[in-house]
C-alpha positions as CSV (number, residue, x, y, z in Angstrom):
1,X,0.0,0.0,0.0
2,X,1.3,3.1,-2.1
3,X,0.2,5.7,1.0
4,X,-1.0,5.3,4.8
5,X,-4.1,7.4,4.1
6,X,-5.6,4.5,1.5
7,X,-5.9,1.8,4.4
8,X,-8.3,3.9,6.0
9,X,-11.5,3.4,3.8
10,X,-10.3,-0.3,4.2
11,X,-9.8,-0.6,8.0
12,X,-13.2,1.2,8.5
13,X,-14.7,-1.8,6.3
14,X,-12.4,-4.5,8.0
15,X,-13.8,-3.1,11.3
16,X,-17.6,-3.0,10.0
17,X,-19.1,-6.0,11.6
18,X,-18.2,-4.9,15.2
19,X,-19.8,-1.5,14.2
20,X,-23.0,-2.5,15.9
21,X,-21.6,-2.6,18.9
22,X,-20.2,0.8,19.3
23,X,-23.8,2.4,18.9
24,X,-24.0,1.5,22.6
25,X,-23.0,4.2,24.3
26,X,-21.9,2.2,27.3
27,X,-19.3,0.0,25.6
28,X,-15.9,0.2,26.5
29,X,-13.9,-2.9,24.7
30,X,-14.4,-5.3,22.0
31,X,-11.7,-8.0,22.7
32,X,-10.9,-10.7,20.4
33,X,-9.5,-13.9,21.4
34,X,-10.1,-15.8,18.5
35,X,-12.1,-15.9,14.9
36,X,-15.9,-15.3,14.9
37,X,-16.2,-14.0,18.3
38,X,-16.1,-11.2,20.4
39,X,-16.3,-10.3,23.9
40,X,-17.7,-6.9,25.0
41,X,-17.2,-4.6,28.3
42,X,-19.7,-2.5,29.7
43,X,-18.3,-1.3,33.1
44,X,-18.2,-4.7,35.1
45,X,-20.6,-6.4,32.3
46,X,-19.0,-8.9,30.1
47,X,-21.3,-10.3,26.9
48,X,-20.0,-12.7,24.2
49,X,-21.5,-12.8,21.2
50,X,-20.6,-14.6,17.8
51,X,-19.4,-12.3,14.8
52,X,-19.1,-12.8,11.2
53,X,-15.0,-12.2,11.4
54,X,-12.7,-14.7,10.2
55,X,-8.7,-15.3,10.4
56,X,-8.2,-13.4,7.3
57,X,-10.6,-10.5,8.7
58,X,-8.6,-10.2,12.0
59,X,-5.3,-10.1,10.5
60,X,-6.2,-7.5,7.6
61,X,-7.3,-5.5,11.0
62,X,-3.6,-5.4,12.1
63,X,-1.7,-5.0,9.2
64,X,-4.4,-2.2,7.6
65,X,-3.6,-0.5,11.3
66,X,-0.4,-0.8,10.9
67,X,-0.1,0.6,7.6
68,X,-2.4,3.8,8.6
69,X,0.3,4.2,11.4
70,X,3.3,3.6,9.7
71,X,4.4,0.5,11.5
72,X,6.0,-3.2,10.8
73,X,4.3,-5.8,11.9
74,X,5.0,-9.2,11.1
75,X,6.1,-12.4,12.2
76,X,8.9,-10.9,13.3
77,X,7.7,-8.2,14.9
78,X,4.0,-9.3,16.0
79,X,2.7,-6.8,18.6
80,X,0.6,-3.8,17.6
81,X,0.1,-0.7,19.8
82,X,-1.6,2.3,17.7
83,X,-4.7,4.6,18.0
84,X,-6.9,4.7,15.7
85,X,-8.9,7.7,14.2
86,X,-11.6,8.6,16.7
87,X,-8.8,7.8,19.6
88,X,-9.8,4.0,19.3
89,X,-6.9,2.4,20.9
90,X,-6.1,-0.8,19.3
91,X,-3.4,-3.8,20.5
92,X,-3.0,-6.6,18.8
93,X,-0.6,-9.7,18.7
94,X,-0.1,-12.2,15.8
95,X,1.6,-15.9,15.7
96,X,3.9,-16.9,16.7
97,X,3.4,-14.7,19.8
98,X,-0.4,-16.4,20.1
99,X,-1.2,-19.9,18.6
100,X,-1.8,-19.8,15.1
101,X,-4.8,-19.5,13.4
102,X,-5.7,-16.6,15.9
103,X,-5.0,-13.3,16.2
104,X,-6.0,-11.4,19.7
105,X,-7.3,-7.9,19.1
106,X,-8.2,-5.5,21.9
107,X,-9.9,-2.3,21.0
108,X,-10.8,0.2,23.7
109,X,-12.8,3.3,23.0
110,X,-12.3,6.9,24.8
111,X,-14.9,8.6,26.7
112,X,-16.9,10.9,24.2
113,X,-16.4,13.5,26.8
114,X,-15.1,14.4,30.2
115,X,-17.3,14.1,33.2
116,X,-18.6,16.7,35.4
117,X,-18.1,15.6,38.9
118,X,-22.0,15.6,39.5
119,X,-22.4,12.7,36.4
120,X,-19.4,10.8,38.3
121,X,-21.3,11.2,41.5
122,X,-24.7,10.6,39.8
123,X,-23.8,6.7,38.5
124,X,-23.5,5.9,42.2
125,X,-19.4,5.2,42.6
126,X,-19.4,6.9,46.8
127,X,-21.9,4.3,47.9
128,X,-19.8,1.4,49.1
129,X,-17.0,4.8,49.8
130,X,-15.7,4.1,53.6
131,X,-12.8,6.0,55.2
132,X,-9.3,4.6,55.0
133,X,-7.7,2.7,57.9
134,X,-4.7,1.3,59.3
135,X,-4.5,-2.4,59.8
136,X,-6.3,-5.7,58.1
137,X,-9.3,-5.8,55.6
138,X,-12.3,-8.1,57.2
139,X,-11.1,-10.7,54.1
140,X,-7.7,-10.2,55.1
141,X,-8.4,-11.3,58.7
142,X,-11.0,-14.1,56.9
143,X,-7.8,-15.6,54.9
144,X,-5.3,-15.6,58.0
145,X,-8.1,-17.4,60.3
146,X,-7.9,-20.4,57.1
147,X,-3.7,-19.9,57.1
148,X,-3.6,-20.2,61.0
149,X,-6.0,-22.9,60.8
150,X,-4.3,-24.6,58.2
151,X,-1.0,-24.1,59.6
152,X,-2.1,-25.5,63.4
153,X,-4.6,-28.2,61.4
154,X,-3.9,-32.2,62.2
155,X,-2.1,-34.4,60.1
156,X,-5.3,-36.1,58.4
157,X,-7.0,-32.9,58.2
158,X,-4.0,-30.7,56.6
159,X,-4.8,-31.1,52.8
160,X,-7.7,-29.9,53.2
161,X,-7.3,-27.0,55.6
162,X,-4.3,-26.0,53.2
163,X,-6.6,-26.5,50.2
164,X,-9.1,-24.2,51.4
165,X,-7.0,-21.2,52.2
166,X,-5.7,-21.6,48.7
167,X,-8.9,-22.3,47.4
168,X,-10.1,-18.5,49.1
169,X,-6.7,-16.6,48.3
170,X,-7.2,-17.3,44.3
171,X,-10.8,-16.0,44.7
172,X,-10.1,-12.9,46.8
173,X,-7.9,-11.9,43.7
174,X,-4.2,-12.6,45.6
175,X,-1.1,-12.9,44.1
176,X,0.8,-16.2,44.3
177,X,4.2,-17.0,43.6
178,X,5.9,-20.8,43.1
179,X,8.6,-21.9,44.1
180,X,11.2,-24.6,44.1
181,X,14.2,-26.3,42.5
182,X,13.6,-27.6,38.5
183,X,11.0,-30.5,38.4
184,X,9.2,-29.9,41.8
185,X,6.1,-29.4,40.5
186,X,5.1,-25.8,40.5
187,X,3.6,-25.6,37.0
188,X,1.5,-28.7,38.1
189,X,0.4,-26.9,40.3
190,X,0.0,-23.5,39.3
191,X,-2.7,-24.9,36.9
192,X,-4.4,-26.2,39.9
193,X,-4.7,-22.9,41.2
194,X,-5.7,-21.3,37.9
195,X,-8.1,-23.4,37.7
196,X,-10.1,-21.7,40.7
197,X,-10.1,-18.4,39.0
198,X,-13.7,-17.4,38.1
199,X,-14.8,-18.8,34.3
200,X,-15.8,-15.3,33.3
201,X,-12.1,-13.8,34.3
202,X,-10.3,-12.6,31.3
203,X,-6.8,-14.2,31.3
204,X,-3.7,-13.4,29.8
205,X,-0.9,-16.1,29.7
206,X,2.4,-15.6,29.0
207,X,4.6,-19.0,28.4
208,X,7.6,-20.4,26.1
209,X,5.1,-23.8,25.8
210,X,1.7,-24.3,25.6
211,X,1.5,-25.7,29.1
212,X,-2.0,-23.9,30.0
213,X,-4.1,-25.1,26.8
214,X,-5.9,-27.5,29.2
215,X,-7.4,-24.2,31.2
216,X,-11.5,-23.5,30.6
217,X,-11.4,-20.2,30.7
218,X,-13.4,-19.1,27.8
219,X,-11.7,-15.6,28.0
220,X,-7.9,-15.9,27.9
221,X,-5.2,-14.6,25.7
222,X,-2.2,-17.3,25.1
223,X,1.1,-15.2,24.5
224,X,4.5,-16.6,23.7
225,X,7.5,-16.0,23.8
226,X,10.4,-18.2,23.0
227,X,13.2,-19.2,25.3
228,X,16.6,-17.7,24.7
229,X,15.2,-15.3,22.0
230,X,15.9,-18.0,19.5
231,X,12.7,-17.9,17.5
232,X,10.9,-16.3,14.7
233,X,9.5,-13.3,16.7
234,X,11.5,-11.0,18.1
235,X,9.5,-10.7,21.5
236,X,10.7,-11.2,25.3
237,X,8.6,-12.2,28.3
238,X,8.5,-8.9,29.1
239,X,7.4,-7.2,26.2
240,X,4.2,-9.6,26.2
241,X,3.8,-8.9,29.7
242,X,3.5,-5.1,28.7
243,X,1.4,-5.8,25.9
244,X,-0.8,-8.0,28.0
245,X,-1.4,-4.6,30.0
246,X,-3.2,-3.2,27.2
247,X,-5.0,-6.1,26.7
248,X,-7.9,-5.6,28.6
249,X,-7.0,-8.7,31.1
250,X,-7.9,-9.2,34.5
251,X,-5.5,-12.1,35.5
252,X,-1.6,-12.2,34.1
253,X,-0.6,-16.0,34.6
254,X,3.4,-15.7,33.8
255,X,4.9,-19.2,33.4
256,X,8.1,-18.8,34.5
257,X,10.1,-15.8,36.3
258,X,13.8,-15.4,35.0
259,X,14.6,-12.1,34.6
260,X,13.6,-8.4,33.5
261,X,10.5,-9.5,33.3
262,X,10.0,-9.6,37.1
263,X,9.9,-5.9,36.8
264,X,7.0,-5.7,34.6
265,X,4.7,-8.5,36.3
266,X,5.2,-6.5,39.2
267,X,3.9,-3.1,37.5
268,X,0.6,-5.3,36.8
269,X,0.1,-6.1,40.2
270,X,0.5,-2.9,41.4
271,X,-1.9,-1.8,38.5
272,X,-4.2,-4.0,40.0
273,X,-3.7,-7.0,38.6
274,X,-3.5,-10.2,40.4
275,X,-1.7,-13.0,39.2
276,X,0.3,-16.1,39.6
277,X,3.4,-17.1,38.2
278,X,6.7,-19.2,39.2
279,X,10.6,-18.7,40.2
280,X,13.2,-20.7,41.1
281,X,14.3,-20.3,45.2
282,X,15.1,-22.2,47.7
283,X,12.6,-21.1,50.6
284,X,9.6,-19.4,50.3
285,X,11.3,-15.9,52.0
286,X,14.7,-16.6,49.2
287,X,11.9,-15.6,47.2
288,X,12.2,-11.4,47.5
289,X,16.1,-11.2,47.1
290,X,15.8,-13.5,43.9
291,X,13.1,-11.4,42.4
292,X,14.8,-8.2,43.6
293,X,17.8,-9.2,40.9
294,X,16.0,-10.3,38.5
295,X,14.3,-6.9,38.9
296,X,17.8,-5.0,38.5
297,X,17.7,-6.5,34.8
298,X,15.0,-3.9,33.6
299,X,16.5,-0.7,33.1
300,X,14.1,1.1,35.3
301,X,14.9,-1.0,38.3
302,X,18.6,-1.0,38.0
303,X,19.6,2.1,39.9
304,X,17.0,1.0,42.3
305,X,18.0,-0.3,45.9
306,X,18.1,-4.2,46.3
307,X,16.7,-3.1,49.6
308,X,13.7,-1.1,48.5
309,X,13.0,-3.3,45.7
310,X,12.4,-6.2,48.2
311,X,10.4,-3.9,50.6
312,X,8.1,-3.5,47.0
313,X,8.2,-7.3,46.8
314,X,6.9,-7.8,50.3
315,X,4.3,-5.6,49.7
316,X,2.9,-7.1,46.0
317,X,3.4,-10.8,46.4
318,X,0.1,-12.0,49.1
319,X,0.8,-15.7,48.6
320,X,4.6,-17.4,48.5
321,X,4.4,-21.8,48.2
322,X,7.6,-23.7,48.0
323,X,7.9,-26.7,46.6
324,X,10.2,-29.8,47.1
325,X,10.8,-33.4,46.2
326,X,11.9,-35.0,49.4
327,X,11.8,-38.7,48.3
328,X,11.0,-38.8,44.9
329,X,7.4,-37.1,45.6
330,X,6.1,-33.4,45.0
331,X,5.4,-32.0,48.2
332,X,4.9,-28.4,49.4
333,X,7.2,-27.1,52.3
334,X,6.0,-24.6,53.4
335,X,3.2,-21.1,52.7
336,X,4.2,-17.3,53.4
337,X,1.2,-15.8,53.3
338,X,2.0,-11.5,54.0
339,X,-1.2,-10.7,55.6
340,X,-0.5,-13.3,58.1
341,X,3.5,-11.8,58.5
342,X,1.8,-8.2,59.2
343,X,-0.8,-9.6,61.6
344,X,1.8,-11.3,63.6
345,X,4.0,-7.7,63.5
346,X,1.3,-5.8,65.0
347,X,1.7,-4.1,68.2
């Protein structure tokens, strides 16, 4: 294409059959995870809804996008970030960065004007409003009652208890981290905990192998990246963990920690993003200085303090399991839980 400004007339025609659903007012995102559906946000409200959009259709979206903005996009280089006339923001990702034969587009639209504080006040946001205070949320004391009772629980009734406070951590939206030597199970298991997220969570996963295909989760973006930047697209874990940022998710399930990208998963969760994900350490508290190095590796955390960045560790990471393989079998060691850690440190 000769000029930028001739994919225009196209894009607008590519982006047609998902027209209808900007005449609502009240629609926010139209998020694709695959061909011939669509998922749409209103506020907390999630629909899905089938849509005559195909393979081809999706990717003429990017690369027509891409064009109008003058960028590559490619196998190569597979992530999209652009507006789009009318301040549509569009983010997209191609194979080999998602599983072929898909394409994920997420395209959020701007407010058509800004609020007066009366309208904000008006759609009800002050009534659950309560004053700040020091000390535990009522779930946070709720979650260390299930860790203390876990922790003092007796032998046949252990599973269980320790079952349960997982069970409630993953569904109070906490972040976990797993960890362990190679081969002690924390992928296992970090299934088994994705697995208690909500059905209608959106889900982004970031892996070098498709090791979460199995999950139900209508609603989840699979991104990868390949190990030792050896493959076809020139992407690292933590440029998909940026890019899953802007893709409208709500939980970022990271297979593996190893470096920079530590930094980034930890910008999510302070964005408000829960999520689980797994490192290699040797206790569950070896945890914070590992991550705090691995932090170092993204240029904005590498004049940071290793003693600072561990104090933000402490204060991002709610759930910390270690695993171990004693006598051949996977077995967990032992739970930090940081609401518990606070409780105990209170005068």
């Amino acid at each position: 294409m000769s000029h930028p400004h001739e994919a225009l007339p196209l894009l607008e025609d590519a982006l047609a059959p998902l027209a209808g659903f900007w005449a609502d007012p009240a629609v926010e995102d139209i998020l694709m995870d695959r061909p011939g559906e669509v998922f749409v946000r209103r506020g907390a409200e999630k629909t899905r809804h089938k849509v005559p959009v195909d393979l081809v259709d999706m990717q003429g979206i990017v690369h027509l996008a891409a064009a109008l903005k003058k960028q590559n996009v490619g196998r190569a280089h597979p992530l999209l970030s652009c507006d789009l006339p009318g301040g549509v923001r569009l983010q997209a990702v191609l194979p080999p960065a998602v599983n072929e034969g898909t394409v994920a587009l997420a395209i959020r639209r701007p407010k058509d004007h800004a609020p007066t504080l009366d309208e904000i006040g008006a759609g009800g946001i002050f009534e659950g409003v309560r004053p700040s205070a020091a000390g535990p949320s009522e779930e946070d004391r709720r979650l260390v009652g299930l860790y203390r009772a876990a922790a003092a629980a007796a032998a046949e009734a252990r599973t269980e208890a320790w079952m349960a406070f997982l069970r409630a951590t993953v569904r109070a939206e906490r972040t976990h981290i797993l960890c362990g030597q190679v081969g002690t199970g924390k992928t296992h298991f970090s299934m088994g905990l994705a697995n208690e997220i909500p059905l209608t969570a959106r889900l982004c996963t970031i892996q070098d192998a498709d090791e979460w295909a199995a999950l139900p989760h209508p609603d989840r973006v699979d991104l990868f990246y390949s190990k030792g930047g050896q493959g076809e697209a020139q992407v690292s874990p933590n440029d998909l963990v940026e890019a899953s940022l802007r893709l409208s998710m709500k939980w970022l399930l990271l297979q593996e920690l190893r470096g920079a990208e530590a930094f980034s998963f930890m910008r999510a969760r302070r964005s408000g993003h829960p999520g689980i994900t797994t490192c290699h350490a040797d206790s569950a508290r070896d945890v914070f200085p590992t991550l705090a190095l691995m932090v170092k590796q993204h240029p904005a955390g590498a004049d940071i303090d290793l003693a600072s960045i561990e104090a933000t560790l402490r204060g991002l990471i709610d759930v910390v399991v270690h695993f171990h393989r004693p006598d051949g079998r996977f077995a967990v060691s032992e739970v930090w839980f940081r609401a518990a850690e606070d409780a105990e440190a209170a005068p």
